[in-house]
C-alpha positions in Angstrom: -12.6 -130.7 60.3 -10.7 -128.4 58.7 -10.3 -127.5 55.0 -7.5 -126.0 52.4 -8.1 -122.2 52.3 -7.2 -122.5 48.6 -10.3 -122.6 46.5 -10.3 -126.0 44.2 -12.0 -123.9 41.3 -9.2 -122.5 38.2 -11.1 -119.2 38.3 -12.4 -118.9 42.1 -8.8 -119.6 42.6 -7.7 -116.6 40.4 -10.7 -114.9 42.2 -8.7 -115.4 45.9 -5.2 -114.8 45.0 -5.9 -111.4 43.1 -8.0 -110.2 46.6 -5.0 -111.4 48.5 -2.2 -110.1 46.7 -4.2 -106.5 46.8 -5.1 -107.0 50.5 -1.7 -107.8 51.1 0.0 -105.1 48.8 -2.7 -102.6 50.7 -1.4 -103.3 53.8 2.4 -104.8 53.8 3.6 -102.9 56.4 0.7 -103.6 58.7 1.3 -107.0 57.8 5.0 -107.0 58.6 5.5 -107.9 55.1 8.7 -106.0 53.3 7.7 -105.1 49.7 9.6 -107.8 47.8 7.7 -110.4 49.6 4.8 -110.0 47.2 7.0 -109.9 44.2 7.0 -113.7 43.1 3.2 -113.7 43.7 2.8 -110.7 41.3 4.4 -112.1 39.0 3.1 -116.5 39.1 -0.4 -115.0 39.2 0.2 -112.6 36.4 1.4 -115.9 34.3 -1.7 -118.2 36.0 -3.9 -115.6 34.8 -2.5 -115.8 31.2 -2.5 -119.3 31.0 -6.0 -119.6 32.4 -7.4 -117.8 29.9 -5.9 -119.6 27.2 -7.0 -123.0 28.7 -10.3 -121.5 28.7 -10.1 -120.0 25.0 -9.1 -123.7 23.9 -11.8 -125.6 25.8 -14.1 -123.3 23.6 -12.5 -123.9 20.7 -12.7 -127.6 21.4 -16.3 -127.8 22.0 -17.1 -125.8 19.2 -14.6 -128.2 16.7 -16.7 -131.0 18.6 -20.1 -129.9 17.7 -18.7 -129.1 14.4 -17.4 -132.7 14.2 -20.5 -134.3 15.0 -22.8 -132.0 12.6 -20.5 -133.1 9.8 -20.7 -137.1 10.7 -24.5 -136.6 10.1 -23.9 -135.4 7.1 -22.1 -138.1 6.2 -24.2 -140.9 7.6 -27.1 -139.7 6.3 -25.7 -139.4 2.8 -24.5 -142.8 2.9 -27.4 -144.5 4.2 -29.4 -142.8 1.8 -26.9 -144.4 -0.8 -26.7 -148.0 1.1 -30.5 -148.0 0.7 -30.9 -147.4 -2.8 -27.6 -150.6 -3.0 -29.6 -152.5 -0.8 -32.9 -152.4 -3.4 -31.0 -152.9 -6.6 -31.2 -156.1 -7.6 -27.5 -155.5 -9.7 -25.9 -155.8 -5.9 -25.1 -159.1 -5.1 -24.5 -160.5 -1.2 -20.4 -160.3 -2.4 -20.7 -156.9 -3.5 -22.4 -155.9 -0.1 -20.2 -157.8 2.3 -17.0 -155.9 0.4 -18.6 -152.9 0.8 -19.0 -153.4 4.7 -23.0 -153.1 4.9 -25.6 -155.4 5.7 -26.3 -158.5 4.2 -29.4 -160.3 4.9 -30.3 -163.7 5.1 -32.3 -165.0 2.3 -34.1 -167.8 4.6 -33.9 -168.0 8.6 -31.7 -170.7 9.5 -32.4 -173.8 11.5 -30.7 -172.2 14.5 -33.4 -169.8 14.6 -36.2 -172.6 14.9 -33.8 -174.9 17.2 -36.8 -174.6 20.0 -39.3 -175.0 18.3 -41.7 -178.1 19.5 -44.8 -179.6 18.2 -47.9 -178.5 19.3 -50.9 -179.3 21.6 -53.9 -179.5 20.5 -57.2 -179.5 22.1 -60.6 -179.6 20.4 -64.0 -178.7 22.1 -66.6 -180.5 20.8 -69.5 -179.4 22.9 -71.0 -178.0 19.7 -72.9 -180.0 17.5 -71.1 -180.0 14.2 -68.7 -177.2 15.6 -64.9 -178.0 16.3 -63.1 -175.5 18.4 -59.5 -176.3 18.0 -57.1 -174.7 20.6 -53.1 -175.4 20.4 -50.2 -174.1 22.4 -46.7 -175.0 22.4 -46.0 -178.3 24.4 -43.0 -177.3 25.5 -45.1 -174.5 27.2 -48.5 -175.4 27.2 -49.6 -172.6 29.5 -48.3 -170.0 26.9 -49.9 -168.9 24.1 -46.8 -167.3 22.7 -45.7 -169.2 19.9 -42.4 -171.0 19.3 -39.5 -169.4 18.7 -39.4 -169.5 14.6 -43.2 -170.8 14.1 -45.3 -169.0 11.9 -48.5 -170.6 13.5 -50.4 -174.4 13.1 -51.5 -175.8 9.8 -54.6 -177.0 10.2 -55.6 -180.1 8.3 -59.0 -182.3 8.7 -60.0 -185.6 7.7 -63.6 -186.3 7.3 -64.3 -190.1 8.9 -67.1 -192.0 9.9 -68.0 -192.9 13.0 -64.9 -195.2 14.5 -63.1 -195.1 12.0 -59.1 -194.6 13.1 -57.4 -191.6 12.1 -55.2 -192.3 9.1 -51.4 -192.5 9.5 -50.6 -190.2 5.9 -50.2 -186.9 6.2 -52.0 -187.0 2.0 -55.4 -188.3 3.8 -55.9 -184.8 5.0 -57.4 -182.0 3.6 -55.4 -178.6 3.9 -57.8 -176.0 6.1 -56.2 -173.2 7.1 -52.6 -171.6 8.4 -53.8 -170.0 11.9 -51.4 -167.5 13.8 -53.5 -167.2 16.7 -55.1 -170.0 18.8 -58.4 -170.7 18.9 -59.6 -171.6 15.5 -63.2 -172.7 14.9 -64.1 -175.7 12.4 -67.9 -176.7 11.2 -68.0 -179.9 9.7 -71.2 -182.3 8.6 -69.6 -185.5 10.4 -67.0 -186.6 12.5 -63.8 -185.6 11.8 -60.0 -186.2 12.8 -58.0 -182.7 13.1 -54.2 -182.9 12.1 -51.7 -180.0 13.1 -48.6 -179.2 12.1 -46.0 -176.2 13.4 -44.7 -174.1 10.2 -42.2 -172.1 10.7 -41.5 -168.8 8.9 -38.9 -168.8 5.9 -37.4 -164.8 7.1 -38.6 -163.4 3.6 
């Protein structure tokens, strides 16, 4: 397969016409060539040359005026984050002030989107112990996870002390507030039998 002679390469171009115009020149009559044959190359490779080297001279230029460019938008992002910062502390900026300015503003509380998957949990309690409760939950949407839901802080763990039979009470104001537990398992001692309520809550974004 054959391929251009021509060199695809600005300067390896320049490169091959200057050898072939002096080859030729050298030898024109050997060449059958008459001396005005070479005059129009002379003279587009004298103005190739010169415009070459001014293409050249203003690619420089324009990577130099790009890293120039790009040092000065450091400057100025890092001077105004530095300032957005100190706005973003000051309790004199109100959410109004920071959406006209264009910079963040943050939500106060996480919205109910952000908890729209969140499920109740599953618990299960190991008893083997005598007058130890370990108390196990996972997410019953995915109960072999231990990830918690998307939005849930962790359980709420709340315990009713009851005696033996006795039915778990419907009110949530029967219990006794335990603990907030972010990781499952939790461990409960407890002098009698008890009846273990749990309750998803869900972070408030602060």
């Amino acid at each position: 397969m054959s391929t251009d002679f021509i060199p695809r390469s600005d300067t390896d171009f320049l490169a091959w016409a200057q050898n072939f115009s002096s080859y030729a020149n050298t030898n024109i009559a050997a060449l059958g060539l008459a001396p005005g044959d070479m005059t129009p190359i002379g003279t587009a490779m004298m103005d190739y040359d010169t415009a070459l080297t001014a293409n050249t001279a203003r690619q420089n230029d324009a990577r130099a005026a790009r890293v120039a460019k790009d040092a000065k938008r450091d400057t100025l992002e890092t001077a105004i984050r530095a300032l957005v910062r100190r706005l973003q502390a000051s309790p004199s900026v109100d959410d109004s002030e920071k959406a006209a300015l264009g910079i963040t503003v943050k939500d106060a509380l996480r919205t109910m989107d952000a908890m729209s998957g969140a499920t109740q949990p599953l618990a299960m309690i190991d008893t083997s112990q005598r007058l130890r409760h370990e108390i196990r939950f996972v997410d019953e949407a995915n109960p072999t996870s231990r990830a918690k839901p998307k939005g849930a802080m962790g359980c709420e763990i709340w315990v009713k002390v009851a005696a033996q039979g006795e039915p778990a009470p419907a009110e949530a104001t029967a219990y006794s507030f335990v603990a907030l537990d972010t990781a499952s398992p939790m461990w409960s001692n407890t002098m009698a039998q008890t009846r273990v309520r749990l309750r998803i809550t869900c972070c408030d974004g602060l």
